[in-house]
Structure formats: structure tokens, C-alpha cells
KEVEX-999898 format. One record per residue: residue in one letter; x, y, z of N, C-alpha, C in turn. Coordinates in steps of 0.05 Angstrom, whole numbers, padded with zeros to 5 digits, always signed. Layout:
AXYZXYZXYZ;...
# end
This chain:
X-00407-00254-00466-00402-00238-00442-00375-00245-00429;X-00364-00264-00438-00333-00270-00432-00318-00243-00425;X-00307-00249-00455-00302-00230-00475-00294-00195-00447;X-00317-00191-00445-00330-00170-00422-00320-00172-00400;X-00311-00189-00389-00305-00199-00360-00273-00194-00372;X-00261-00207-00376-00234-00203-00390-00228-00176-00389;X-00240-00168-00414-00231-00138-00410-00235-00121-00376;X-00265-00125-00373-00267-00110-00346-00243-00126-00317;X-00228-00146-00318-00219-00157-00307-00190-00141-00305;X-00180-00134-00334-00160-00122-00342-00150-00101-00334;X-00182-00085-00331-00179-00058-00334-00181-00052-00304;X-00199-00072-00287-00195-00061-00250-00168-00076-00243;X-00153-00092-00256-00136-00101-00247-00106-00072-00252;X-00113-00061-00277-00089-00045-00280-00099-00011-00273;X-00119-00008-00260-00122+00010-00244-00116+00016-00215;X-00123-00018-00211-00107-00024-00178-00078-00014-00185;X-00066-00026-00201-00041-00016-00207-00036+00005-00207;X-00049+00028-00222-00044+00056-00223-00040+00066-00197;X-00065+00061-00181-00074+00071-00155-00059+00068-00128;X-00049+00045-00140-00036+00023-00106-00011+00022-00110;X+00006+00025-00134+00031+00029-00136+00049+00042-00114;X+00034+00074-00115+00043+00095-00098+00056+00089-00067;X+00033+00059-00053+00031+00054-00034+00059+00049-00023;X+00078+00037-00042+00105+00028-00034+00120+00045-00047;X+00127+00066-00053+00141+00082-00072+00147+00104-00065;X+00115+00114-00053+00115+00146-00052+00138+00161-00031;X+00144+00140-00007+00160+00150+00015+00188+00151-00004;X+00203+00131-00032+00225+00132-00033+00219+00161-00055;X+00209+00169-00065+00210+00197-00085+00207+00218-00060;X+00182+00213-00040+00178+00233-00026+00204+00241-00008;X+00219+00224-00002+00235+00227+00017+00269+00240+00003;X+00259+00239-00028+00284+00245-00042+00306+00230-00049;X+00299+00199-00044+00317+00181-00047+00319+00171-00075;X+00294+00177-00096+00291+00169-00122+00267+00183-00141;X+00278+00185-00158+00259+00203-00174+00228+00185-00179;X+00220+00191-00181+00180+00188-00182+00188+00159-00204;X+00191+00167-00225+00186+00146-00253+00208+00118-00249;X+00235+00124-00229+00251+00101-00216+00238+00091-00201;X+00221+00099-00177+00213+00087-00160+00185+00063-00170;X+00166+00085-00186+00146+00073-00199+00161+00048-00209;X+00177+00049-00232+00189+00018-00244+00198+00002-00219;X+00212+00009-00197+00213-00002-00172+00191-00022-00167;X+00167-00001-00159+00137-00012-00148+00124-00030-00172;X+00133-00028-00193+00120-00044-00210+00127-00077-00218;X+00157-00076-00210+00172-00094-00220+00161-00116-00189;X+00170-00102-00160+00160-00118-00136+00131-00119-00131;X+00115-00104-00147+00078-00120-00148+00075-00138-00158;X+00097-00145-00186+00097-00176-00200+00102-00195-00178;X+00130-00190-00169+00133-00214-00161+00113-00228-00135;X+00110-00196-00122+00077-00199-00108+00063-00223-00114;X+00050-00202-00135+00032-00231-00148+00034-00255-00160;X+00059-00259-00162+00065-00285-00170+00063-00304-00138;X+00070-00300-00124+00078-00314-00106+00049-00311-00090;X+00032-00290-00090+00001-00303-00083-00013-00330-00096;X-00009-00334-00116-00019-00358-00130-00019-00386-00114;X+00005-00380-00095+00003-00405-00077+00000-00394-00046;X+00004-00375-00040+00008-00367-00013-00029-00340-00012;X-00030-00342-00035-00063-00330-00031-00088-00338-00029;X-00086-00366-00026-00109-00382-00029-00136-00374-00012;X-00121-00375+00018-00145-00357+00037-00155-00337+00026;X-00147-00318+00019-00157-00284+00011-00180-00296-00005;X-00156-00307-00022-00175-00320-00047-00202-00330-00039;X-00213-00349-00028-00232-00359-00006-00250-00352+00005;X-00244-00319+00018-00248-00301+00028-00275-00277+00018;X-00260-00282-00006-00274-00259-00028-00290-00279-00055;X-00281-00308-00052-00305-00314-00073-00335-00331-00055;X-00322-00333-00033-00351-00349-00016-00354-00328+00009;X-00338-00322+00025-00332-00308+00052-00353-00292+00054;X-00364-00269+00033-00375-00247+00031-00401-00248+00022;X-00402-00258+00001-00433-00272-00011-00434-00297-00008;X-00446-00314+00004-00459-00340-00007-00479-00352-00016;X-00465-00344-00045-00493-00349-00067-00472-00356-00097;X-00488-00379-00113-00476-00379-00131-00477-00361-00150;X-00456-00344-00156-00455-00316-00175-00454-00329-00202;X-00464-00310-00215-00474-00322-00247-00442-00292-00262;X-00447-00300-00284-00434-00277-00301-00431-00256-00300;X-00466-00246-00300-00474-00217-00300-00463-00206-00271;X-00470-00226-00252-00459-00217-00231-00432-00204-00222;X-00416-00220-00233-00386-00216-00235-00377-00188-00256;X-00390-00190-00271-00388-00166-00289-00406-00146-00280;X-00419-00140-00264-00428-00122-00242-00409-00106-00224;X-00397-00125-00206-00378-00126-00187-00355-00110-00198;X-00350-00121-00221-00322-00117-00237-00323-00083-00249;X-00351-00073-00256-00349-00057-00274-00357-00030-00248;X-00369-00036-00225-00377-00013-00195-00341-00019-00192;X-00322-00034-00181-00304-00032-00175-00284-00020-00186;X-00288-00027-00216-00261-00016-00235-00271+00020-00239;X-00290+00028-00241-00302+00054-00239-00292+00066-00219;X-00293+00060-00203-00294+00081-00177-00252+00078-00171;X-00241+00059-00174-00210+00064-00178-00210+00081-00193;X-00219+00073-00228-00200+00087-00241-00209+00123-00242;X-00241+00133-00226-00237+00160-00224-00223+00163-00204;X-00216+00153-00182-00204+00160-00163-00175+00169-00158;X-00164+00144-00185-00142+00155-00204-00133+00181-00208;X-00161+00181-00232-00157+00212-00244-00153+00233-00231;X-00176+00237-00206-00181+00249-00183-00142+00257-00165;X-00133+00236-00174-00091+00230-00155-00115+00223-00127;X-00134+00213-00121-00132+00202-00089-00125+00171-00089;X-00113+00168-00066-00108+00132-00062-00132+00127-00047;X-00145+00101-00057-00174+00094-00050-00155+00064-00046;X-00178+00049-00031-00173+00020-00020-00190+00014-00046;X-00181-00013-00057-00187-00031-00081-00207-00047-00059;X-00197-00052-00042-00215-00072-00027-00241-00070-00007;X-00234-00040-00015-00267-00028+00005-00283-00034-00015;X-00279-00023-00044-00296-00018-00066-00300-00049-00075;X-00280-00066-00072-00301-00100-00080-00313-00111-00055;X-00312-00100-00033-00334-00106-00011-00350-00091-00014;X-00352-00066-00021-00378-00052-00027-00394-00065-00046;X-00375-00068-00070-00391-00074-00103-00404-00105-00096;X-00386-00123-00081-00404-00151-00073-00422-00145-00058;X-00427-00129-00039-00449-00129-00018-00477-00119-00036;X-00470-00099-00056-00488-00081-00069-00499-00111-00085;X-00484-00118-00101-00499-00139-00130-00505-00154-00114;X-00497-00173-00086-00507-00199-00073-00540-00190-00059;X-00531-00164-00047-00554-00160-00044-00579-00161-00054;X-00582-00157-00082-00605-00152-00110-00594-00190-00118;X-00580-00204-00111-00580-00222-00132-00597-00246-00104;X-00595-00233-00082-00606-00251-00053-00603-00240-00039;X-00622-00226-00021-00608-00209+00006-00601-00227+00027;X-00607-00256+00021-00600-00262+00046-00569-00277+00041;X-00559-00280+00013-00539-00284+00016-00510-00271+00020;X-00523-00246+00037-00500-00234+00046-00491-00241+00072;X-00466-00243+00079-00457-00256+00089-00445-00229+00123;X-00461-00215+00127-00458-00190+00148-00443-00197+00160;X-00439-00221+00174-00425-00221+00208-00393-00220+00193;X-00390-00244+00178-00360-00255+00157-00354-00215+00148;X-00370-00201+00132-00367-00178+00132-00350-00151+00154;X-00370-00161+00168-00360-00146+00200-00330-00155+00215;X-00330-00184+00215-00312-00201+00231-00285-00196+00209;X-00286-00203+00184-00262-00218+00177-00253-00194+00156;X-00278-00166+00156-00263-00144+00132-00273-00118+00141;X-00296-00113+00157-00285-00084+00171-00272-00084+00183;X-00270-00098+00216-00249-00093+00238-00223-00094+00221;X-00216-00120+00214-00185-00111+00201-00171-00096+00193;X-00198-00083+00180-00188-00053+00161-00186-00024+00179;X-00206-00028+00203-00211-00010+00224-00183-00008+00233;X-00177-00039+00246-00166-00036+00271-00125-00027+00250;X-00127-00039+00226-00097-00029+00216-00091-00012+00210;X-00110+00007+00217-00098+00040+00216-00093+00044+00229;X-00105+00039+00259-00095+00044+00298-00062+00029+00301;X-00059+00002+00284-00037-00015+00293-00015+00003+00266;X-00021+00006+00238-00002+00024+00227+00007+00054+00240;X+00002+00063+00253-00001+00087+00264+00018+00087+00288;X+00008+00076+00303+00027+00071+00329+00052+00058+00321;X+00054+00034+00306+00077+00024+00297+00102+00045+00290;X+00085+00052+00276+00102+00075+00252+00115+00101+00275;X+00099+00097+00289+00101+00121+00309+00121+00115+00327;X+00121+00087+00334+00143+00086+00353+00170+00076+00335;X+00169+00066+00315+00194+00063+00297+00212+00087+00297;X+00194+00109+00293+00204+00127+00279+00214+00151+00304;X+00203+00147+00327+00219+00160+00349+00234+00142+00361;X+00247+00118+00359+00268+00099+00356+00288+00111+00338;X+00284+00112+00313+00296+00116+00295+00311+00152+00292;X+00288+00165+00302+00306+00199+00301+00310+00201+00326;X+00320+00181+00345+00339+00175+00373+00365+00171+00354;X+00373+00157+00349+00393+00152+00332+00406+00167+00311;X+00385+00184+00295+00398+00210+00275+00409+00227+00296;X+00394+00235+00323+00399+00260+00331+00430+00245+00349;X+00435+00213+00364+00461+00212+00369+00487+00223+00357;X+00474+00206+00325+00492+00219+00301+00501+00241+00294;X+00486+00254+00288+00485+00289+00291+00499+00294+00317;X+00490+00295+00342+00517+00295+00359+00538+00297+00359;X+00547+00269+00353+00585+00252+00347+00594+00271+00328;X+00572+00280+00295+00591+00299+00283+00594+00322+00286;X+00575+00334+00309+00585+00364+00312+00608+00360+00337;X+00611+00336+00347+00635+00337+00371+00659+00329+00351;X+00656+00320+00330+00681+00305+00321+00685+00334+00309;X+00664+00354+00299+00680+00375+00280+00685+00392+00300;X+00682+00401+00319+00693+00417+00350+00726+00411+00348;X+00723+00383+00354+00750+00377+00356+00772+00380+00335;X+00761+00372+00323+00775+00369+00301+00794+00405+00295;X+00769+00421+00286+00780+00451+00287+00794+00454+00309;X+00798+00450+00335+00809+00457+00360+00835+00432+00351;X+00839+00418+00348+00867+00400+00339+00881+00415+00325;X+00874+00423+00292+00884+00440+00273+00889+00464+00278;X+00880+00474+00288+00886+00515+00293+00915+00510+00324;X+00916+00488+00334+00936+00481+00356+00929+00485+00383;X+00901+00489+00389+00886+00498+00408+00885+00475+00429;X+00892+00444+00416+00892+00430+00432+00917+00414+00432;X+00927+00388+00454+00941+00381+00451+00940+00351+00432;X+00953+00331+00430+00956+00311+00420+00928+00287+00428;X+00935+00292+00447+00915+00281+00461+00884+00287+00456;X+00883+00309+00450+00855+00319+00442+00847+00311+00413;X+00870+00312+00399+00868+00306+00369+00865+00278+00364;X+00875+00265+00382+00871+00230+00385+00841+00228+00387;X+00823+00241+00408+00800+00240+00415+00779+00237+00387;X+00798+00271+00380+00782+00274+00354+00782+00257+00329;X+00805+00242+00328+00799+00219+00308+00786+00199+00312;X+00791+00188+00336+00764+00170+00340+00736+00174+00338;X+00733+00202+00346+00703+00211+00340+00699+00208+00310;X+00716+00212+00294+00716+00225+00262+00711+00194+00262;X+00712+00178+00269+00721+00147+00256+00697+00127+00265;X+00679+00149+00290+00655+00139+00299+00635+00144+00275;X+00642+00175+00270+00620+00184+00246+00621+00171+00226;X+00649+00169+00212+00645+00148+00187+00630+00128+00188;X+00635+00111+00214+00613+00085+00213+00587+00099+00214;X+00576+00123+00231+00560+00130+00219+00545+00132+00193;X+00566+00144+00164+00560+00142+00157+00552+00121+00139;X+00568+00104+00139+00566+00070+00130+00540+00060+00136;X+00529+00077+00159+00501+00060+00173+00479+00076+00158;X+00493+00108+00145+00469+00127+00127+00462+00103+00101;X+00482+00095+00092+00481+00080+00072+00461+00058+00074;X+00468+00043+00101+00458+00017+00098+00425+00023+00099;X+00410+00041+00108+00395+00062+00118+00378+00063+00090;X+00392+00069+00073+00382+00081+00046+00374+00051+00029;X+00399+00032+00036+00397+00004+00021+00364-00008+00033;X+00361-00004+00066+00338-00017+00079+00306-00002+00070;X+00318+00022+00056+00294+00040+00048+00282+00027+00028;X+00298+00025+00003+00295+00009-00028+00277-00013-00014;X+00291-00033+00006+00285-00059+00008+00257-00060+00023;X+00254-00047+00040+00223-00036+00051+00211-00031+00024;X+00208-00013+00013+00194+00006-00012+00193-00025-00030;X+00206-00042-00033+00199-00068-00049+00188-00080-00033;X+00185-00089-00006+00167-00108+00013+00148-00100+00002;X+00145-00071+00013+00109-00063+00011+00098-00064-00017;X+00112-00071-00038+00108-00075-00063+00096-00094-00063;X+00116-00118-00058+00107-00150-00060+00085-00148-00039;X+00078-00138-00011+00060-00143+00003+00043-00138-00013;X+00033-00123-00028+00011-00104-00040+00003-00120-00059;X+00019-00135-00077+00016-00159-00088-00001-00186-00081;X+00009-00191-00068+00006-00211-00057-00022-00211-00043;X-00028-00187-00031-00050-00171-00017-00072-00170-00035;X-00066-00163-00052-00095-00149-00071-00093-00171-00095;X-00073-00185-00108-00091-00205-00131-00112-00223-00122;X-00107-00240-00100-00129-00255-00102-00151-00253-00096;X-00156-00226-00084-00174-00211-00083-00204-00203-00112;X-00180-00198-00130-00187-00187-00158-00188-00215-00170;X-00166-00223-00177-00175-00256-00180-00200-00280-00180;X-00203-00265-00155-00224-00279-00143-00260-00276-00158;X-00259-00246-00158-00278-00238-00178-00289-00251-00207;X-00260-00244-00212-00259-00256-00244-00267-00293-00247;X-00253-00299-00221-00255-00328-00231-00291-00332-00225;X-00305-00313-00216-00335-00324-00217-00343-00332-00248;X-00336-00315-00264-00341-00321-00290-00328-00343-00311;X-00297-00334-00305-00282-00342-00330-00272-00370-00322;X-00274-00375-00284-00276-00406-00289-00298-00433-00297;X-00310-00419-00291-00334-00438-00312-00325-00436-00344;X-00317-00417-00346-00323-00407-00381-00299-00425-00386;X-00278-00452-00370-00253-00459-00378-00229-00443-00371;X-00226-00430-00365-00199-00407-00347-00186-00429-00331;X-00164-00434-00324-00164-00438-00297-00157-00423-00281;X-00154-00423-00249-00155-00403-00236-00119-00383-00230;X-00097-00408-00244-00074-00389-00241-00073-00374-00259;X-00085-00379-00287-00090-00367-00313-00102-00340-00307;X-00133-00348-00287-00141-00314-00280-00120-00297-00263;X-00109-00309-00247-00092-00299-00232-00069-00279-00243;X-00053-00302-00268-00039-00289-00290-00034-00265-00299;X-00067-00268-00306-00081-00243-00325-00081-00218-00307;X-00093-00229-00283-00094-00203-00261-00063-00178-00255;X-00039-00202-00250-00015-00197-00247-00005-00186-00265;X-00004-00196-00290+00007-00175-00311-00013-00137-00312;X-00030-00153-00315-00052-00125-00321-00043-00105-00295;X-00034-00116-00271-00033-00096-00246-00003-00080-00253;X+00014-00103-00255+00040-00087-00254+00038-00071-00285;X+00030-00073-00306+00025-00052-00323+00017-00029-00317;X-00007-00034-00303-00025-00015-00295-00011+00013-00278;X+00017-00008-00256+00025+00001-00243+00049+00026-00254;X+00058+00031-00277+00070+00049-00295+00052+00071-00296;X+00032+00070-00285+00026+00103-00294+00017+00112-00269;X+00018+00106-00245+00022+00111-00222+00034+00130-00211;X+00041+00156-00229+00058+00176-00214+00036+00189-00199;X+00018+00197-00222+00000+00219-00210-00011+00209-00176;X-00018+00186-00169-00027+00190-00136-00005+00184-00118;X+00019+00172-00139+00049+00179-00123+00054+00208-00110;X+00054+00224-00121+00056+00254-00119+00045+00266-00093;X+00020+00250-00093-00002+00263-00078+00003+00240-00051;X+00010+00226-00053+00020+00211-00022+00043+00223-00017;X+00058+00224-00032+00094+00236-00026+00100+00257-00015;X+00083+00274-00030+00092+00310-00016+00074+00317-00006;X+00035+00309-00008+00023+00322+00005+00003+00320+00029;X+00013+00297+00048+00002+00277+00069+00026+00295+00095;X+00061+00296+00083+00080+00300+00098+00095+00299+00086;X+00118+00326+00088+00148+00325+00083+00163+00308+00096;X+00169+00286+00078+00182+00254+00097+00216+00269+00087;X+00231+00251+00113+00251+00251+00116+00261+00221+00108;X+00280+00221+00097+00291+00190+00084+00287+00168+00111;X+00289+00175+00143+00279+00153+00155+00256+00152+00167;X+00243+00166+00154+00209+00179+00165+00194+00153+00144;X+00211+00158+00114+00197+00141+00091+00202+00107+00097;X+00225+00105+00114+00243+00075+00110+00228+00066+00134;X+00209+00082+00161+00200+00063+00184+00173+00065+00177;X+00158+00092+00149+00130+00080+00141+00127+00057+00130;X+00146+00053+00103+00146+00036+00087+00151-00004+00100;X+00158+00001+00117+00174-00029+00140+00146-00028+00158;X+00132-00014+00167+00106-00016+00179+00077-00031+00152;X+00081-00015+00136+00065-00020+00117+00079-00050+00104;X+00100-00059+00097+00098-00077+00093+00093-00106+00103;X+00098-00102+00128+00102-00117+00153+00067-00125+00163;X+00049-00104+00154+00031-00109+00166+00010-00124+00138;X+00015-00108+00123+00004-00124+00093-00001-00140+00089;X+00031-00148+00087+00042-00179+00076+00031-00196+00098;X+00030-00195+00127+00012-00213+00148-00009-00214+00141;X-00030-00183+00134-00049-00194+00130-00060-00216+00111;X-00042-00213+00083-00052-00223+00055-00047-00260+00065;X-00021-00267+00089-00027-00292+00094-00040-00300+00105;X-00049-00282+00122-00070-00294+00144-00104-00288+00140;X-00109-00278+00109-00130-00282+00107-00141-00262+00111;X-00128-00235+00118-00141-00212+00136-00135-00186+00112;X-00169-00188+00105-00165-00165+00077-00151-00138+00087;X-00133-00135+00090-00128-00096+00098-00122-00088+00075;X-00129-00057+00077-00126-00037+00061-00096-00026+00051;X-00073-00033+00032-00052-00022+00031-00058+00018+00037;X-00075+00026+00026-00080+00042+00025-00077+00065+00050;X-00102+00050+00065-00096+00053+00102-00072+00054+00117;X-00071+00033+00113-00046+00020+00121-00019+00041+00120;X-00013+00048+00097+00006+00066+00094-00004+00097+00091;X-00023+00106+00095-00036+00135+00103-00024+00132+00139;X-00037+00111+00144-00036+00112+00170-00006+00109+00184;X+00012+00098+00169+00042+00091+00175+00058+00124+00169;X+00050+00129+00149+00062+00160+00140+00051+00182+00159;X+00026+00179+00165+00023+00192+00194+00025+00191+00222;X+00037+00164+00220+00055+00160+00245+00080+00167+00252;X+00095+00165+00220+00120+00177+00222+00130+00202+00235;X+00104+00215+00227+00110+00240+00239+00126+00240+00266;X+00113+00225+00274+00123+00227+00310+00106+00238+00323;X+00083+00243+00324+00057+00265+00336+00061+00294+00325;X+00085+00304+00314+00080+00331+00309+00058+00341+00279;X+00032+00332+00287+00010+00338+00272+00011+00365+00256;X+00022+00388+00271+00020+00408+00255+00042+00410+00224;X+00052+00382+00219+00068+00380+00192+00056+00362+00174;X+00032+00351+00190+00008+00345+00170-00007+00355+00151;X-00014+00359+00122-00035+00370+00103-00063+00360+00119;X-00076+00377+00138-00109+00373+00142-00121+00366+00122;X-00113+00380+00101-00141+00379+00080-00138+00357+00058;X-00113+00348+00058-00105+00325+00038-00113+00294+00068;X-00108+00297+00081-00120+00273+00103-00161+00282+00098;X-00166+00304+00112-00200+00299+00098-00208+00278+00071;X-00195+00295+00052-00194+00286+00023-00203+00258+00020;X-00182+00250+00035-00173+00218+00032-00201+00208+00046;X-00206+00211+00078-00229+00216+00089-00252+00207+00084;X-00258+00225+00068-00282+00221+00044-00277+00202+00027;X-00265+00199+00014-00258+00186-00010-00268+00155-00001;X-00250+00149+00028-00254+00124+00030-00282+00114+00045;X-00299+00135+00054-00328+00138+00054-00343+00132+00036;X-00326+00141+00015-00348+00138-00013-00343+00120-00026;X-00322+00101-00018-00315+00085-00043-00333+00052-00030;X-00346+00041-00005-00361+00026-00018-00381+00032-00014;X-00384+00056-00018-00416+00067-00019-00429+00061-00050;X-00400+00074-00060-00401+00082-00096-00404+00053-00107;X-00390+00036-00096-00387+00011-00110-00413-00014-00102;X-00416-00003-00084-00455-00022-00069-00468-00012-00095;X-00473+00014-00100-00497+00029-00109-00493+00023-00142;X-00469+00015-00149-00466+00024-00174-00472-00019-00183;X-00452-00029-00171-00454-00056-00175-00485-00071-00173;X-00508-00052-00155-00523-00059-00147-00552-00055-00168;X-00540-00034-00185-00554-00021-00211-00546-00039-00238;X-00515-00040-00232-00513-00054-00264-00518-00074-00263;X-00515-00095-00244-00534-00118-00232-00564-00125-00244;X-00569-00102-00232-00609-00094-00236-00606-00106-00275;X-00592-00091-00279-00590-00083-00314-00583-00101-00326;X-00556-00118-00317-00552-00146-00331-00560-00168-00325;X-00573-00169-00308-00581-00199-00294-00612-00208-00323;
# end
């Protein structure tokens, strides 16, 4: 049954990948800053280093998800329960292009098998306290964040926009001789304000990349020890050790993470038509809040997290929202630890 865990270990690990890639990516394709399959190698290359650097800085999460939630000693079958309700419900969700939380569906899939393997070793309150509210409350704190970044932020486009319709006023009124010397002086300094303007479009675009990699590595760092954690029910007894599972998790994610266009697509263009600093104050919210949580122990949803940042960007103007792609999602994340209780809680029944 090793053997089994491995593979199933592999396969929810590089579905997270598929799925969660998008999370840091989608704003730089959506926003037009990089084509879908650049950004993806982007998101894939900063989920490694993600996960590399959980191995020591993930230990809590880690903690979290192999005692936190159940306390009960999990056997094999168990783990390969967990593993096989979790990796199901990603990888249709995949297929499906919706972004689902990885981490609803292994709180669902543990609650479902702990339940049938001991009801009383579920662990409700640790549940409530330390992995719904967090997940609740980081959609309210992604949201507002994002929201006030980003009417900060198009304060400053629309200055800009300003300076260059006064610098081009002038400018035509200098050249045609409409003005005097003096006026044309004005107008170069304006012209010379915009340039630094644009020097700042640039730096703008550089902070975008570098956001779109935070939330990479947050996402990383966020979700291996999570998955990790699973696996090592089994494969550390079986001799693994636990950076080894870890390893295995990391490679298998950022692989996984290459075929990630399809729910790229579907965060990018069909949540909101992002504007390149609509994408650069979602992406800096989402990473910012991630990466806190994954140190501090506080499972959040990349998922959430940046639905909820990308709909903050907006700035409140809701009517440039997709309704029916927000339902979508909605549901989805309704069902995903429903799907993964019910399903982990059956194959459970079956392998135990």
C-alpha cells in the first residue's frame, strides 16, 4: 500500500499545482503583462522555491494538519483515504477550469475518514478556531485590502494621466508659437515630470512580476506542508523521512504546476478585466496575506484569498464583475469539503 500513497501523494500534489498555479499568475496574463504559458513557467518556478523554504519555515502548518484536526493515530488506509477524496475533487475541479481551495478539501477529506476511523477524534473546536475563521475572515481582510490599495493606486494613474495631458497642451501651444518662452519652459518640465512618470510605469510592471512571484512562493510555502503532512501519515513509518515527503510533494506541485493554464484563463479574464495595477495591488494583497498565514500557522485559502483580492481591485465598481463566474466559484467551494468528507469517509469504510 506504499507504493499507493506515493503515487496518490504525487498525483494531489501535482493537481494542487495545476489548480493553484493560476493563483499568482492569472493577474500578470490577465492584465496583459505576459502571455499565459510565461507566466505559468513564472508560477511554477516561484512554487518551488515556495516549497523549498517550507521545509523549515512550515513546521506549524505542518503540525496543524497531522495532529491539529484529527487526534487519532492514522493508519495507512487512512491516509490513502484522505489522499485519494482530496486528489479527486482538485483534479475534477481542474478539468471543470474552477480554482477550488486544496485546503478546504483536506479538512473536509480528514474530518470525513477521522470521523469513521473515531468520531470522537475529531478535533471541532481546533477545526472552527484555527481553519474555518481564518479562511472566513481572509476573504473580508483580502477584499478590503485590495480595495483600498487599489483606490490608492488609480489616485496616482489618474495624477499621471493629468501631467500628460497638461504637458501635451503645452507642448502643442509652445510649437504652433501660441505661447511664449516661458510657457515652453513650463512645458518641459511637465514633459520631464511625465518621463519620471514613466520610469515609475516601469518600476510598476517590475513590482507586478515580483508580487506574481511572492504569491507564488506564498502558495508554496502555504500548501506543501499541508499535503506533506498527509503523506507523512503513511510513508513515515514506512522509512520516508519527512523532508523526503516534503521533496516529493514540491517537485510533483511545481510539475503539476505546467499545466495550469486552463483555470489561469478562468481567473484572468473571467472574475474581471484587470488593469496592469488592478493585477500588481491583487497579487501584493494575496501574497502578503498567504505567506503570513503559512507562518503563522493560519491555514488560508490561496484560492480565497486572491478571488477575494481580484474583487477588491475592482474598487467597488461591481457591475465589472462576471456574477456568474463568482456563483461558480460559490458553489464549488461549498462542495469541495463536502465532496471530500463524503468521499474520504467511504473509501475509508472500504480500506480500513
Amino acid at each position: 500500500m506504499t507504493a499507493a500513497i506515493v503515487v496518490m501523494l504525487v498525483a494531489l500534489a501535482a493537481a494542487n499545482g495545476a489548480n493553484d498555479v493560476s493563483k499568482g499568475v492569472a493577474t500578470l496574463a490577465g492584465a496583459g503583462v505576459a502571455a499565459y504559458r510565461v507566466a505559468i513557467l513564472w508560477g511554477a518556478a516561484t512554487t518551488l522555491i515556495g516549497g523549498l523554504l517550507s521545509i523549515q519555515l512550515g513546521r506549524g502548518m505542518g503540525s496543524l494538519f497531522s495532529k491539529g484536526i484529527v487526534d487519532a493515530t492514522p493508519s495507512t488506509a487512512f491516509a490513502l483515504a484522505v489522499l485519494l477524496a482530496t486528489a479527486a475533487w482538485v483534479l475534477l475541479a481542474s478539468l471543470l477550469k474552477l480554482p477550488v481551495s486544496t485546503t478546504h478539501a483536506i479538512v473536509g477529506s480528514l474530518v470525513g475518514a477521522g470521523f469513521v476511523l473515531a468520531p470522537g477524534s475529531v478535533q471541532w473546536s481546533g477545526v472552527v478556531q484555527k481553519v474555518v475563521l481564518p479562511l472566513l475572515l481572509s476573504i473580508v481582510v483580502a477584499y478590503a485590502l485590495s480595495l483600498v490599495l487599489g483606490i490608492a493606486a488609480k489616485a496616482v494613474v489618474r495624477w499621471t494621466d493629468a501631467r500628460q495631458a497638461a504637458a501635451d497642451r503645452l507642448l502643442v501651444a509652445a510649437s504652433t508659437g501660441e505661447a511664449g518662452t516661458a510657457v515652453e519652459a513650463q512645458a518641459r518640465s511637465v514633459e520631464h515630470n511625465v518621463s519620471a512618470a514613466s520610469r515609475t510605469g516601469r518600476v510598476i510592471t517590475i513590482l507586478h512580476w515580483i508580487s506574481s512571484g511572492a504569491t507564488g512562493c506564498a502558495r508554496g510555502l502555504n500548501d506543501t506542508p499541508k499535503i506533506a503532512a498527509i503523506g507523512g501519515f503513511a510513508l513515515v513509518p514506512a522509512g520516508f523521512s519527512a523532508t523526503a515527503v516534503s521533496v516529493l510533494v514540491i517537485l510533483a506541485m511545481a510539475g503539476g504546476s505546467l499545466a495550469g493554464i486552463r483555470v489561469a484563463r478562468t481567473l484572468g479574464e473571467k472574475v474581471l478585466k484587470m488593469s496592469h495595477v488592478e493585477g500588481l495591488t491583487a497579487n501584493l494583497t494575496t501574497a502578503g496575506l498567504v505567506g503570513s498565514g503559512a507562518l503563522l500557522a493560519l491555514p488560508m485559502s490561496t484560492t480565497q484569498v486572491s478571488t477575494g483580492a481580484i474583487v477588491g481591485a475592482a474598487g467597488g465598481q461591481l457591475s465589472r464583475l462576471s456574477g456568474s463566474t463568482l456563483r461558480d466559484f460559490a458553489i464549488a467551494w461549498l462542495i469541495t469539503p463536502v465532496f471530500g468528507a463524503l468521499v474520504a469517509a467511504l473509501a475509508y469504510t472500504v480500506l480500513r
